[in-house]
mmCIF file of the N, C-alpha and C atoms, coordinates in Angstrom:
data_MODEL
# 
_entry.id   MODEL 
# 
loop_
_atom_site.group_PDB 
_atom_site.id 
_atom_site.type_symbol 
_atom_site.label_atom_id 
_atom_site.label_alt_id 
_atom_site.label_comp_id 
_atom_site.label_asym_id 
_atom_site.label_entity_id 
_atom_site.label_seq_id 
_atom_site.pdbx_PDB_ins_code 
_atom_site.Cartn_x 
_atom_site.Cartn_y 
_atom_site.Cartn_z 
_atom_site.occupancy 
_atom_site.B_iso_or_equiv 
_atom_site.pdbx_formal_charge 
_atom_site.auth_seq_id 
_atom_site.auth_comp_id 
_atom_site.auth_asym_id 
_atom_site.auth_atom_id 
_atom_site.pdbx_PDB_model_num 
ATOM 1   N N  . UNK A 1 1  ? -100.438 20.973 20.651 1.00 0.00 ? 1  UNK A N  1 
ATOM 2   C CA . UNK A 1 1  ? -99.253  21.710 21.004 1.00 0.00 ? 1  UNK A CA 1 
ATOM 3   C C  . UNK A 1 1  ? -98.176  20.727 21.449 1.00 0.00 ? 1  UNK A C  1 
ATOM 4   N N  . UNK A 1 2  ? -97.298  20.671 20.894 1.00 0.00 ? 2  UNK A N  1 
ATOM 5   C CA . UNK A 1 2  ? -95.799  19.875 21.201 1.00 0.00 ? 2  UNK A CA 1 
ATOM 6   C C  . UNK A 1 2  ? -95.229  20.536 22.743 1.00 0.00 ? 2  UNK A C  1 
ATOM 7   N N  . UNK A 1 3  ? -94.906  19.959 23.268 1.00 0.00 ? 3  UNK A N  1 
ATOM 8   C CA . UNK A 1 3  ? -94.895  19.827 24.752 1.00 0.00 ? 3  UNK A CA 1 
ATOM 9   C C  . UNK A 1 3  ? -93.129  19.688 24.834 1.00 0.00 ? 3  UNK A C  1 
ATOM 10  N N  . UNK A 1 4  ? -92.553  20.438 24.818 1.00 0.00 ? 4  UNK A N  1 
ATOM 11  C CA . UNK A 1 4  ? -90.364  20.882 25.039 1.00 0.00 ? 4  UNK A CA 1 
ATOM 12  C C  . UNK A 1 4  ? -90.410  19.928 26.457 1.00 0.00 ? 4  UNK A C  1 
ATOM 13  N N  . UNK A 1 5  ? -89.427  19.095 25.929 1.00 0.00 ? 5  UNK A N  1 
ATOM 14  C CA . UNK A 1 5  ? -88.814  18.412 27.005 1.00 0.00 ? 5  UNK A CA 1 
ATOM 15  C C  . UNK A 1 5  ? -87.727  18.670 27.524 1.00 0.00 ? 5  UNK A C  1 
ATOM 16  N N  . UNK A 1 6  ? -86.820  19.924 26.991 1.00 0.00 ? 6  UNK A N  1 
ATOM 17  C CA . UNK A 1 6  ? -85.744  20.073 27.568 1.00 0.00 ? 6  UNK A CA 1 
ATOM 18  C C  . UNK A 1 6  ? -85.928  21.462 27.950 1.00 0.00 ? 6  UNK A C  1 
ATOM 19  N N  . UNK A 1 7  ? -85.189  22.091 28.909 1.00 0.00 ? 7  UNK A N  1 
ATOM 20  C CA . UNK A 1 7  ? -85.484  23.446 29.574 1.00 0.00 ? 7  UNK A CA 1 
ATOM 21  C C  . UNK A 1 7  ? -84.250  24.359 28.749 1.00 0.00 ? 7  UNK A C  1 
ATOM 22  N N  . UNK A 1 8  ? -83.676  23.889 28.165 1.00 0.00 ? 8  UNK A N  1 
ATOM 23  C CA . UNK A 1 8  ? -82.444  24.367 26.985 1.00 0.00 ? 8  UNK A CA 1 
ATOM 24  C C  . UNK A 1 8  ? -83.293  25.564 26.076 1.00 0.00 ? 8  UNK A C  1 
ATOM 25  N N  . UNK A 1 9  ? -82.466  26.808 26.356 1.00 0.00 ? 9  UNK A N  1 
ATOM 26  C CA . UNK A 1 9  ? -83.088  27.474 25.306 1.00 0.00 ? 9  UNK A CA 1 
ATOM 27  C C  . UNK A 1 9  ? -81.887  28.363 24.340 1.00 0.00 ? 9  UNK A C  1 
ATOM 28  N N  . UNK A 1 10 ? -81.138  27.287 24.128 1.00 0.00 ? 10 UNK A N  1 
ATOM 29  C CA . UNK A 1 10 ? -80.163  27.693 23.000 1.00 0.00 ? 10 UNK A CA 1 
ATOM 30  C C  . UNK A 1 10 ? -78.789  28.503 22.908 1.00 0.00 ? 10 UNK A C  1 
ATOM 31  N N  . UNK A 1 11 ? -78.231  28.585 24.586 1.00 0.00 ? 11 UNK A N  1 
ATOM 32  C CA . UNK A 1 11 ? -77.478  29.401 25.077 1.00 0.00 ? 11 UNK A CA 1 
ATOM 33  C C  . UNK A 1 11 ? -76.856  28.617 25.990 1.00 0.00 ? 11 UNK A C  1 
ATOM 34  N N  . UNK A 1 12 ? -76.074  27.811 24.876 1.00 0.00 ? 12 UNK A N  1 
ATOM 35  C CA . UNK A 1 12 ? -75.217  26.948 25.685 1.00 0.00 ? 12 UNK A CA 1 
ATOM 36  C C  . UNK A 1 12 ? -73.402  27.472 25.891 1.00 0.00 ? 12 UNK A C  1 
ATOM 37  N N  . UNK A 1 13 ? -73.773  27.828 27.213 1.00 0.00 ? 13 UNK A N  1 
ATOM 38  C CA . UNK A 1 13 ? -72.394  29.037 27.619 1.00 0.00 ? 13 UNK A CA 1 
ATOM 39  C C  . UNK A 1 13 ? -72.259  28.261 29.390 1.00 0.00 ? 13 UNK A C  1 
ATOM 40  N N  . UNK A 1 14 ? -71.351  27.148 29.476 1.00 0.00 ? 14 UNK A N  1 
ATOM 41  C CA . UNK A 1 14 ? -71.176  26.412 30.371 1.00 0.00 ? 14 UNK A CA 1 
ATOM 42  C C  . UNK A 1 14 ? -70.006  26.883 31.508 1.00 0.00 ? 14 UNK A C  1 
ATOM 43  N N  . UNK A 1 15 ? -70.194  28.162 32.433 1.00 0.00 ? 15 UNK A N  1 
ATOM 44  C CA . UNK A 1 15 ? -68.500  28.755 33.020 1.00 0.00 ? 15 UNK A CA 1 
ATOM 45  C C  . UNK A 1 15 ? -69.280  28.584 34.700 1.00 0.00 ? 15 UNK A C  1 
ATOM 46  N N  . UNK A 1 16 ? -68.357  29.525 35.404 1.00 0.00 ? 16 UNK A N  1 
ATOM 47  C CA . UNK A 1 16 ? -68.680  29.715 36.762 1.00 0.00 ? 16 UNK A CA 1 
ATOM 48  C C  . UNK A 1 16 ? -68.062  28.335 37.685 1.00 0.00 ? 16 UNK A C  1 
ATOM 49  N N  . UNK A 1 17 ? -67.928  28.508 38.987 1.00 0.00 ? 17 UNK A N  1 
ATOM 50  C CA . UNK A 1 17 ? -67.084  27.690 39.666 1.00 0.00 ? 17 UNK A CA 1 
ATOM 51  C C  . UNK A 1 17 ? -68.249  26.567 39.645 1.00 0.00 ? 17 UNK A C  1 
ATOM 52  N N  . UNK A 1 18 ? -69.624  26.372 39.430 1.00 0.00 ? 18 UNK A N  1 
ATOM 53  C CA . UNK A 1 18 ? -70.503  25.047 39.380 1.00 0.00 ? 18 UNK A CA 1 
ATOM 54  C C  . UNK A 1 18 ? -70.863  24.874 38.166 1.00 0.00 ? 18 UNK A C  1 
ATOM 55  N N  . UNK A 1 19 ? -70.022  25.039 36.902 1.00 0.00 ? 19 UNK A N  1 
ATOM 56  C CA . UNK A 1 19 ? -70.440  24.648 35.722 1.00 0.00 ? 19 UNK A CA 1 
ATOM 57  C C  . UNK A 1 19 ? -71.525  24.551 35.027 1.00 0.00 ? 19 UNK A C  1 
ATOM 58  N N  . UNK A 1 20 ? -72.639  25.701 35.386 1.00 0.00 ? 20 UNK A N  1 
ATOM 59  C CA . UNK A 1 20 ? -74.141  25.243 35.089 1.00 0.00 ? 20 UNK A CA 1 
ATOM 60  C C  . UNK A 1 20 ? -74.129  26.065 33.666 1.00 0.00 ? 20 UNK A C  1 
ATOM 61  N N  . UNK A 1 21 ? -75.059  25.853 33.065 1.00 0.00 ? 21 UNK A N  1 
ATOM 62  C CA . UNK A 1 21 ? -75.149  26.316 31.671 1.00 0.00 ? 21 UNK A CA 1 
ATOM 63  C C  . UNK A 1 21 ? -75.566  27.978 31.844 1.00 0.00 ? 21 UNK A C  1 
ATOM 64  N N  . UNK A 1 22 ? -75.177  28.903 31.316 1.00 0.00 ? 22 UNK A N  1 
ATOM 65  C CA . UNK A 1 22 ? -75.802  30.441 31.856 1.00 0.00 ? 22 UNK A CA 1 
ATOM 66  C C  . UNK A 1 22 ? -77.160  30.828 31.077 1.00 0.00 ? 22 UNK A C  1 
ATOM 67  N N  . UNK A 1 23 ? -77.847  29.684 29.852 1.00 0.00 ? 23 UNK A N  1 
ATOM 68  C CA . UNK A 1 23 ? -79.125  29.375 29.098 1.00 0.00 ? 23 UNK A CA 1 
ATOM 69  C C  . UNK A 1 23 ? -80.008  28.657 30.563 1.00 0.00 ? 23 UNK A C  1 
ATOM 70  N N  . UNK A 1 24 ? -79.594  27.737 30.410 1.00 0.00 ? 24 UNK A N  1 
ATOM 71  C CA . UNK A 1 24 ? -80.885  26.486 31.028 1.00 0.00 ? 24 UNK A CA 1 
ATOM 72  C C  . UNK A 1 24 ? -80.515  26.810 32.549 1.00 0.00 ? 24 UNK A C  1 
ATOM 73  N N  . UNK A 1 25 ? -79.161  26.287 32.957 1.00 0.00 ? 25 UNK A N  1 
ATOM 74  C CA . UNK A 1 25 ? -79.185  26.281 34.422 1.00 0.00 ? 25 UNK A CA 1 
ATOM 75  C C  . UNK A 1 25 ? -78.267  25.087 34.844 1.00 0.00 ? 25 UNK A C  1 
ATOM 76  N N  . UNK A 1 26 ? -78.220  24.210 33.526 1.00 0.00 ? 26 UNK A N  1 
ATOM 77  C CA . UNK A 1 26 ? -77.912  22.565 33.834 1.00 0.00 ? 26 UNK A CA 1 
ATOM 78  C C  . UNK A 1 26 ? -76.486  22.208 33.868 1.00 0.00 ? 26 UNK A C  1 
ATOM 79  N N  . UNK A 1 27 ? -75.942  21.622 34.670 1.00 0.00 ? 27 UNK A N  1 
ATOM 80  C CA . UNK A 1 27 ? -74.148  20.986 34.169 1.00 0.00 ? 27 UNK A CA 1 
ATOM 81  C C  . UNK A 1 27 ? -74.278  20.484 32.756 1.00 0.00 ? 27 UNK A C  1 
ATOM 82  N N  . UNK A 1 28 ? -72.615  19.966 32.006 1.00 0.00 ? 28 UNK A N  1 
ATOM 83  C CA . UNK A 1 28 ? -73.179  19.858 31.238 1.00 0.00 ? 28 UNK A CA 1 
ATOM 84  C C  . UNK A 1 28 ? -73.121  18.242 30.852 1.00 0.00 ? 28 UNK A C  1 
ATOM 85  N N  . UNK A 1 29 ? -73.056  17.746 32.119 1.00 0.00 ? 29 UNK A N  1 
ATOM 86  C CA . UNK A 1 29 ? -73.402  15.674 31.945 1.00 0.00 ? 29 UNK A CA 1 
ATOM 87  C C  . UNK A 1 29 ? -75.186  16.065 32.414 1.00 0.00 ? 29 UNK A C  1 
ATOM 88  N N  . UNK A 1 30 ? -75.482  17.018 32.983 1.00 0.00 ? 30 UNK A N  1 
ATOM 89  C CA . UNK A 1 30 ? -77.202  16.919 32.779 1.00 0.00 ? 30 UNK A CA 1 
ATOM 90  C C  . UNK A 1 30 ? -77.691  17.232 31.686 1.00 0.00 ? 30 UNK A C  1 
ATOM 91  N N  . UNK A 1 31 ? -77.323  17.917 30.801 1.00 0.00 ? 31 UNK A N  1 
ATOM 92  C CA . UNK A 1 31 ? -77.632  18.297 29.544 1.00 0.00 ? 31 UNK A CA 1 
ATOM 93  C C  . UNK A 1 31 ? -77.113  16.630 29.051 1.00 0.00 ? 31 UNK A C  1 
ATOM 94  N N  . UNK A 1 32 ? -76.090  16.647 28.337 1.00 0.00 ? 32 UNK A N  1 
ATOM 95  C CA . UNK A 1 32 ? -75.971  15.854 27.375 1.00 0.00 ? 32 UNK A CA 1 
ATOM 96  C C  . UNK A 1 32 ? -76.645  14.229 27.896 1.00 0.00 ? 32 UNK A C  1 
ATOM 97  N N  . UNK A 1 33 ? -77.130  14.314 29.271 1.00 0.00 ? 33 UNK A N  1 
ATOM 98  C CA . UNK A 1 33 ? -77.766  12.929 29.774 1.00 0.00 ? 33 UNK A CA 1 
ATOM 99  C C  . UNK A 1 33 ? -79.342  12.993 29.498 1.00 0.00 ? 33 UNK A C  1 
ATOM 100 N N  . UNK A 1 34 ? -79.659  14.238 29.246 1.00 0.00 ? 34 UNK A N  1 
ATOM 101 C CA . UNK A 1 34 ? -81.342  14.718 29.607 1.00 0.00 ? 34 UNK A CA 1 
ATOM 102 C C  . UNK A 1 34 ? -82.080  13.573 29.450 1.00 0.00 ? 34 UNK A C  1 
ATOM 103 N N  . UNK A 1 35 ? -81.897  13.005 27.792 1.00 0.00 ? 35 UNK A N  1 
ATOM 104 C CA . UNK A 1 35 ? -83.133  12.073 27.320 1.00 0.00 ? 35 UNK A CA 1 
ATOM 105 C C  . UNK A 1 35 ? -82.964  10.737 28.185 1.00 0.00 ? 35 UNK A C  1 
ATOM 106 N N  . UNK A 1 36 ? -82.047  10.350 28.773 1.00 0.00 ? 36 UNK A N  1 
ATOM 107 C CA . UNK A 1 36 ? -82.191  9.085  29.708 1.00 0.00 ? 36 UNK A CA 1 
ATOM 108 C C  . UNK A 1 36 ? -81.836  9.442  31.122 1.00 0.00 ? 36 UNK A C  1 
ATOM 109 N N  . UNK A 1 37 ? -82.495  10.784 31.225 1.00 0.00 ? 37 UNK A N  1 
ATOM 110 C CA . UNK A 1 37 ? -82.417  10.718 33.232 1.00 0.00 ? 37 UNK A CA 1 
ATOM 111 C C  . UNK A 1 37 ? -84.115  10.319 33.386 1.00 0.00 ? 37 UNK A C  1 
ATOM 112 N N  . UNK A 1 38 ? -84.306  9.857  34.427 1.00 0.00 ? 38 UNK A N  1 
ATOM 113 C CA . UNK A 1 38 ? -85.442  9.241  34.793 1.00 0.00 ? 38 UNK A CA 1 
ATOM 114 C C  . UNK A 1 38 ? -86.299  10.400 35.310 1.00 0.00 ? 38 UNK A C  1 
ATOM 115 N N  . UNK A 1 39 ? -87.731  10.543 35.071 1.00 0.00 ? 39 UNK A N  1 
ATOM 116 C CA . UNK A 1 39 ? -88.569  11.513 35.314 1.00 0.00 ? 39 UNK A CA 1 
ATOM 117 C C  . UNK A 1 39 ? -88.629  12.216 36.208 1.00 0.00 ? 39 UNK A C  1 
ATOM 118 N N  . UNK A 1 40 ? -88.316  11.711 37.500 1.00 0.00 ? 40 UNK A N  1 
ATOM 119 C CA . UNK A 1 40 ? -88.583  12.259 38.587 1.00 0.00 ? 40 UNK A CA 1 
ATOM 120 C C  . UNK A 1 40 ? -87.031  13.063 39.115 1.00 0.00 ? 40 UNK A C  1 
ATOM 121 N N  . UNK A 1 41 ? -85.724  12.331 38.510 1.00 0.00 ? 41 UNK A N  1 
ATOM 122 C CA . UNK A 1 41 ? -84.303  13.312 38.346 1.00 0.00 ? 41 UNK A CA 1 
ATOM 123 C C  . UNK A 1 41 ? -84.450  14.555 37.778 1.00 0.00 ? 41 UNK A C  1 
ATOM 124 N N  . UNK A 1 42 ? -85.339  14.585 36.626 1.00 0.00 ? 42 UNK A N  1 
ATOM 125 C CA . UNK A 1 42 ? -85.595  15.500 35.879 1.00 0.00 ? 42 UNK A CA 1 
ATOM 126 C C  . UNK A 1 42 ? -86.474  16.566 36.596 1.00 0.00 ? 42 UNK A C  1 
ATOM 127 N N  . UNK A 1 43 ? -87.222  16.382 37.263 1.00 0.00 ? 43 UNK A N  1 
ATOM 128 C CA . UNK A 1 43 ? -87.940  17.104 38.213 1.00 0.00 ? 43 UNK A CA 1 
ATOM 129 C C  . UNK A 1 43 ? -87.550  17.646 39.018 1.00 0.00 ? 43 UNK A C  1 
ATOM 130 N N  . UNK A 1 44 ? -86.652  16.930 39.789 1.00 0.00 ? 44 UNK A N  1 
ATOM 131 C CA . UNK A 1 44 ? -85.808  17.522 40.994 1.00 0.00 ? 44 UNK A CA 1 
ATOM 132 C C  . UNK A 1 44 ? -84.790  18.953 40.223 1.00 0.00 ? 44 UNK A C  1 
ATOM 133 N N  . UNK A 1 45 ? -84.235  17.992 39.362 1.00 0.00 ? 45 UNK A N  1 
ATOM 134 C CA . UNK A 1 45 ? -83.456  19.246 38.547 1.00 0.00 ? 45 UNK A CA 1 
ATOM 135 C C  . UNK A 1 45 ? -84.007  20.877 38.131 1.00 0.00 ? 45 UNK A C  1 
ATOM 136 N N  . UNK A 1 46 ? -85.305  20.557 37.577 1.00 0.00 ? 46 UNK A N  1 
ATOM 137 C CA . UNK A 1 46 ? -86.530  21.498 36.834 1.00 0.00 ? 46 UNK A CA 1 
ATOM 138 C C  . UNK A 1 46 ? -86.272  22.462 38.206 1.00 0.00 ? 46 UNK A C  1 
ATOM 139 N N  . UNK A 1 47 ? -86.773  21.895 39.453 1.00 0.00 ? 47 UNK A N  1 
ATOM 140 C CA . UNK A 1 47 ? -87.032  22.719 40.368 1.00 0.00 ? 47 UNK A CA 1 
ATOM 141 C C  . UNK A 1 47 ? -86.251  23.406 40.883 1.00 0.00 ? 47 UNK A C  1 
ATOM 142 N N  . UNK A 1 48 ? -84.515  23.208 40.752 1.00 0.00 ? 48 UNK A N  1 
ATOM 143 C CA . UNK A 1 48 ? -83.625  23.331 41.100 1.00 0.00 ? 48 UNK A CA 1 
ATOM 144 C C  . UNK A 1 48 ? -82.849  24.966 39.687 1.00 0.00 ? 48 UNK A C  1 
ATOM 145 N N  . UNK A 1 49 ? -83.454  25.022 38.524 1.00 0.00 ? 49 UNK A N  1 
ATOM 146 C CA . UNK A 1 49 ? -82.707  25.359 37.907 1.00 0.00 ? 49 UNK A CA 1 
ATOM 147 C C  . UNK A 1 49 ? -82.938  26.814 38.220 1.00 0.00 ? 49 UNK A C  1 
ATOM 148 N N  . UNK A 1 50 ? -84.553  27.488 38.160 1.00 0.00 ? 50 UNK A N  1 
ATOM 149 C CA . UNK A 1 50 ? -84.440  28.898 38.917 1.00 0.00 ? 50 UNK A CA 1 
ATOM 150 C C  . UNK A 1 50 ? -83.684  29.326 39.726 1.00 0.00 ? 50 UNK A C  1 
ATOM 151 N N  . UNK A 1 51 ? -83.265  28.821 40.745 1.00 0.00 ? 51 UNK A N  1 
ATOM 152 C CA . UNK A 1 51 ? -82.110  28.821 41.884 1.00 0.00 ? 51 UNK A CA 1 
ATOM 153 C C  . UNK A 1 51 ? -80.401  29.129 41.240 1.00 0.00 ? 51 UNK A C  1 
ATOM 154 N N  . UNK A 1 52 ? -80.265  28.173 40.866 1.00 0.00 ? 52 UNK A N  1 
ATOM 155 C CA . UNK A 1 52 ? -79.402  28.510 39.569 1.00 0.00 ? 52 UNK A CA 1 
ATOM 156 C C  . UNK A 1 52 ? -79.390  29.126 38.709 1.00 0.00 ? 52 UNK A C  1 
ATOM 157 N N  . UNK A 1 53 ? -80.324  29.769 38.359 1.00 0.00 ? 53 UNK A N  1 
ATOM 158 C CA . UNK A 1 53 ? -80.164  31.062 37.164 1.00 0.00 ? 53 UNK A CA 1 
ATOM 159 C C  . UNK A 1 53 ? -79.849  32.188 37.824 1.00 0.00 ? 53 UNK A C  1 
ATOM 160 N N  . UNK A 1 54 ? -80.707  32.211 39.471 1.00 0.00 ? 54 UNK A N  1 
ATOM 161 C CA . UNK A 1 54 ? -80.228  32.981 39.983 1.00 0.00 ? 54 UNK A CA 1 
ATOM 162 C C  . UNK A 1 54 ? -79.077  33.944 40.627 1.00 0.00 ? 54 UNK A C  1 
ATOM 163 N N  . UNK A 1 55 ? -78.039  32.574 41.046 1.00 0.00 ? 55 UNK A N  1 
ATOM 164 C CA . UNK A 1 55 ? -77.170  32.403 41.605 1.00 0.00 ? 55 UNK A CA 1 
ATOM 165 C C  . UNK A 1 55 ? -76.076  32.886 40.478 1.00 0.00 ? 55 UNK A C  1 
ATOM 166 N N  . UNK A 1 56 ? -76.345  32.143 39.185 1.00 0.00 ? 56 UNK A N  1 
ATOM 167 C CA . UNK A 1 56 ? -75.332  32.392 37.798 1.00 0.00 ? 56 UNK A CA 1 
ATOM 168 C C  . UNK A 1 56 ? -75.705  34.575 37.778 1.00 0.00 ? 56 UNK A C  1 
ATOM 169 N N  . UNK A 1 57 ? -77.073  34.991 37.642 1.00 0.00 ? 57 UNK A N  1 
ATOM 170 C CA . UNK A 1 57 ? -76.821  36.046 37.242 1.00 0.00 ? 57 UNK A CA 1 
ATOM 171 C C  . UNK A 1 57 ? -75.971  36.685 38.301 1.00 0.00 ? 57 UNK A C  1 
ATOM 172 N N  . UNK A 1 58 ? -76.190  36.954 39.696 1.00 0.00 ? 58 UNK A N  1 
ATOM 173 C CA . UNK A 1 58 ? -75.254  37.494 40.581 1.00 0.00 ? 58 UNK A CA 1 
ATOM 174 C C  . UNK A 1 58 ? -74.151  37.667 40.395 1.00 0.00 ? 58 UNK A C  1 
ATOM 175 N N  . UNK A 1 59 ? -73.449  36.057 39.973 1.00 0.00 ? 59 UNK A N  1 
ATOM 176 C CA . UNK A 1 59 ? -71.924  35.701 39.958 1.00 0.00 ? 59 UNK A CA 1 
ATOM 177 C C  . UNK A 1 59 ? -71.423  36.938 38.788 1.00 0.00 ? 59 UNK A C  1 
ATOM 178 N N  . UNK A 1 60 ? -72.323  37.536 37.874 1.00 0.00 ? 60 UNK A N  1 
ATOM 179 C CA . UNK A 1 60 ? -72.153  38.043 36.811 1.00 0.00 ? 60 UNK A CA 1 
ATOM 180 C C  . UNK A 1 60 ? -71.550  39.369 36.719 1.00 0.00 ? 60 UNK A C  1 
# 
């Protein structure tokens, strides 16, 4: 099984006063940086993006 390295799921719609993507969750210098942020940035982020999906649907 191929193992998705990016949390992107194709719904790249970047608004709201913190610019996060309303798909993934991510700004969009974290997106277009993904493949060279260092593992453990990427982690912090991962953990961070539920919070942010959250926050995006409310704003909605």
């Amino acid at each position: 099984m191929k193992r998705k390295n990016s949390p992107c799921i194709d719904i790249c719609q970047f608004s709201g006063k913190n610019g996060w993507c309303r798909g993934c969750g991510r700004t969009r210098d974290e997106a277009r940086k993904w493949k060279s942020i260092k593992p453990f940035a990427k982690t912090a982020i991962l953990k961070d993006l539920a919070r942010r999906i959250a926050i995006i649907e409310r704003e909605q």
